[in-house]
N, C-alpha and C positions, 0 to 999 in steps of 0.2 A: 331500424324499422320506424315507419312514421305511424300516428296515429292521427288519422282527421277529426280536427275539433272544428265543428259549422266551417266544413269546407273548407279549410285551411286545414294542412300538412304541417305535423310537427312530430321531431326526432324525439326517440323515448331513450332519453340519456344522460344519464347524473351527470355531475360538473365534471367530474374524472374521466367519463368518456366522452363527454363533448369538447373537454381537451384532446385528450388520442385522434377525435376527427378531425378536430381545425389544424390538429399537429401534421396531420397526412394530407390534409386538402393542400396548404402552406409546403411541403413537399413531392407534394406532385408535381406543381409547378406550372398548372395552367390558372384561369382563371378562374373563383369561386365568390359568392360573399353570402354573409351570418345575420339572418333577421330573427329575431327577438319578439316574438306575438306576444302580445298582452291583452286584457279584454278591449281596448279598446281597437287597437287593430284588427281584431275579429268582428267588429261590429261594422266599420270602415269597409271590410273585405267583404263583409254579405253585401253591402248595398252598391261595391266598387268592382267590377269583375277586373279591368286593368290591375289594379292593386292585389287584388285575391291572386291572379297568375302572378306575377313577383313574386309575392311569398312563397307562392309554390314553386316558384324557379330558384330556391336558394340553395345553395348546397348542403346548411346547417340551419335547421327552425329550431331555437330553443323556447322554451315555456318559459316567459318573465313574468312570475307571478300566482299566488294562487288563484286568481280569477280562472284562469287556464286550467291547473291543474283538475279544482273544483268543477269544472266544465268536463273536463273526461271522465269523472268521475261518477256523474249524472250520466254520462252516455254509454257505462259500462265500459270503459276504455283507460283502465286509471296509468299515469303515466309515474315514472320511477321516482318524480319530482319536479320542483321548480330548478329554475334555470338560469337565476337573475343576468340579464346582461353585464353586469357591471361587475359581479361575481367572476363570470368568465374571462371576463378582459383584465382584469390584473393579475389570473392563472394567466391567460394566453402570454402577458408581459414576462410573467418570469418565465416561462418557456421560450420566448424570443430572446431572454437577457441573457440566456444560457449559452446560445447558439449563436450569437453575434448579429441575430436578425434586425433588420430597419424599420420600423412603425413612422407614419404621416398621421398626424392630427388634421380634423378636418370638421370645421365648426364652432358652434359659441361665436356671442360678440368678438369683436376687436382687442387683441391684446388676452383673452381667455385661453385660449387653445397652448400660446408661447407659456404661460404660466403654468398649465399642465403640466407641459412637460419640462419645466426645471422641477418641478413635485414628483412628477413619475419617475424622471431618471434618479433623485435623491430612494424615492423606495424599492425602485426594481435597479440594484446597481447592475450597471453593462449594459444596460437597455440603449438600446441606437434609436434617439430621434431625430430622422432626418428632414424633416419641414412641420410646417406649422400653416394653417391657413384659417382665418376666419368663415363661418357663415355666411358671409351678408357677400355674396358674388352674385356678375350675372354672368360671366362668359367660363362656362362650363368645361366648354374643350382645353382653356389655357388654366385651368388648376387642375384639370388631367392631366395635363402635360407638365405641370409641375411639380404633380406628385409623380410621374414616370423619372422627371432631369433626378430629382433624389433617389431613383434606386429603392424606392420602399418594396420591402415584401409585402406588409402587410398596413392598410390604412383601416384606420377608427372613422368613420362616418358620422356626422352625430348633426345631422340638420333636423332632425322631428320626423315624424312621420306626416305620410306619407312619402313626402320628398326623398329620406336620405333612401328608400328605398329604392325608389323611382330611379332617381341618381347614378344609383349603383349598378342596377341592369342597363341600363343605357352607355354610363361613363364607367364603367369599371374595367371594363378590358383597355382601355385607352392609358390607362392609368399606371401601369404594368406591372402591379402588385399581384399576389397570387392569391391575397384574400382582405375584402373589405369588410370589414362588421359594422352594423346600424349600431345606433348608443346612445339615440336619444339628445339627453341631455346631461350625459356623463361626463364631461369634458369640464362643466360646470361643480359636479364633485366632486373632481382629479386635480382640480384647480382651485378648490375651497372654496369658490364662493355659496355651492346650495350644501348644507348639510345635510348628507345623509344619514338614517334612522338608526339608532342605537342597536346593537345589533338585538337584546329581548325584544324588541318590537319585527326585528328581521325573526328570529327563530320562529315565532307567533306567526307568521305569515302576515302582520300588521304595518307593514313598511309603508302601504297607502292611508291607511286612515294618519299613521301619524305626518303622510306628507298635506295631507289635508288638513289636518288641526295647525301646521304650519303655515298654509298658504290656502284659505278657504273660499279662495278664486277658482280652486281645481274644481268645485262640485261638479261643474257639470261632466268634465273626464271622467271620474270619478262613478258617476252614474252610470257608466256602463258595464260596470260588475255585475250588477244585478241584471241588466238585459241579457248579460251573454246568460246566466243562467238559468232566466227562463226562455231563451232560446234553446240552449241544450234540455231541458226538460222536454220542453214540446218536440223537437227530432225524437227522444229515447220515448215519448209517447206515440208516436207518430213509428215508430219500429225502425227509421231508417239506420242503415249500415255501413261502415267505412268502405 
């Protein structure tokens, strides 16, 4: 079941059932892909309607984030929890590593994404990575088609937002994987080079303020915590209804 947070759709589903879903989407066997709304996406999505249908066209919206969660919460709608992307994706990994499943890396500078994944296969062992590709493309159709010559079931997406979304509705059936997930800039912490947050500062719900005491270039990302919630305030004063 989804819950609309400021017009965007997101699934109400611990880490444990949002694995059971990508596990079924990935066996179904058509095409699907997994975006990841954070406050900042939802603030992007009010002013973006292009972008707002994406997210609503995924087949998996998880909550990355308490910004999100915090937002349902104000709107009467509290959801089971957060949902970090980056959480999920190394469930979904052992669940692919089990089954003989094939993941494509898709993103990060040059040479980042190949470094992932001699990381990921050393901690998810049996994990099948069958390509690798940089960010920095422009012909779109022919790293579709490169993730199809590999057989991927499943491709990690990780261009940023808006794009790897955008990406994905458009090139994702081309690609012939049965599920794409957004991810940001996860390939970058799969590959060691951004540390990610100690997990007391994850339990805390505090995973951003300590990526910002780390890189305090983010402010202005950052700042959209606060607008998502008082946007959610003003909708749950304003009465409006999912």
């Amino acid at each position: 079941m989804k819950v609309e947070i400021l017009g965007v759709g997101i699934d109400n589903l611990t880490l444990d059932e949002a694995l059971d879903r990508a596990a079924a989407l990935v066996e179904e066997g058509s095409f699907h892909y997994v975006v990841t709304p954070n406050p900042e996406f939802l603030q992007r999505a009010k002013a973006d309607p292009a972008f707002r249908r994406v997210l609503n066209g995924a087949g998996l919206s998880l909550a990355d984030g308490v910004g999100v969660t915090y937002a349902a919460k104000i709107l009467g709608r509290p959801l089971k929890g957060k949902v970090p992307g980056i959480d999920f994706a190394a469930r979904l990994m052992d669940w692919m590593a089990a089954g003989g499943r094939r993941l494509f890396l898709l993103g990060a500078k040059p040479g980042v994404a190949e470094q992932a994944a001699r990381l990921l296969q050393a901690a998810h062992p049996g994990l099948i990575i069958c390509g690798a590709h940089d960010g920095y493309f422009q012909d779109s159709p022919a790293v579709a088609a490169e993730i199809r010559a590999a057989r991927a079931d499943v491709a990690f997406v990780c261009l940023g937002a808006p794009k790897q979304e955008l990406w994905m509705a458009q090139y994702g059936p081309e690609t012939g994987v049965k599920l794409a997930v957004g991810l940001g800039g996860s390939l970058d912490v799969f590959a060691g080079v951004v540390e990610r947050a100690p997990e007391g500062w994850q339990r805390m719900g505090m995973e951003w303020l300590y990526r910002l005491l780390k890189e305090p270039r983010r402010i202005g990302r950052m700042a959209k915590l606060p607008l998502v919630l008082v946007d959610a305030a003003g909708d749950r004063i304003r009465g409006r209804q999912p």
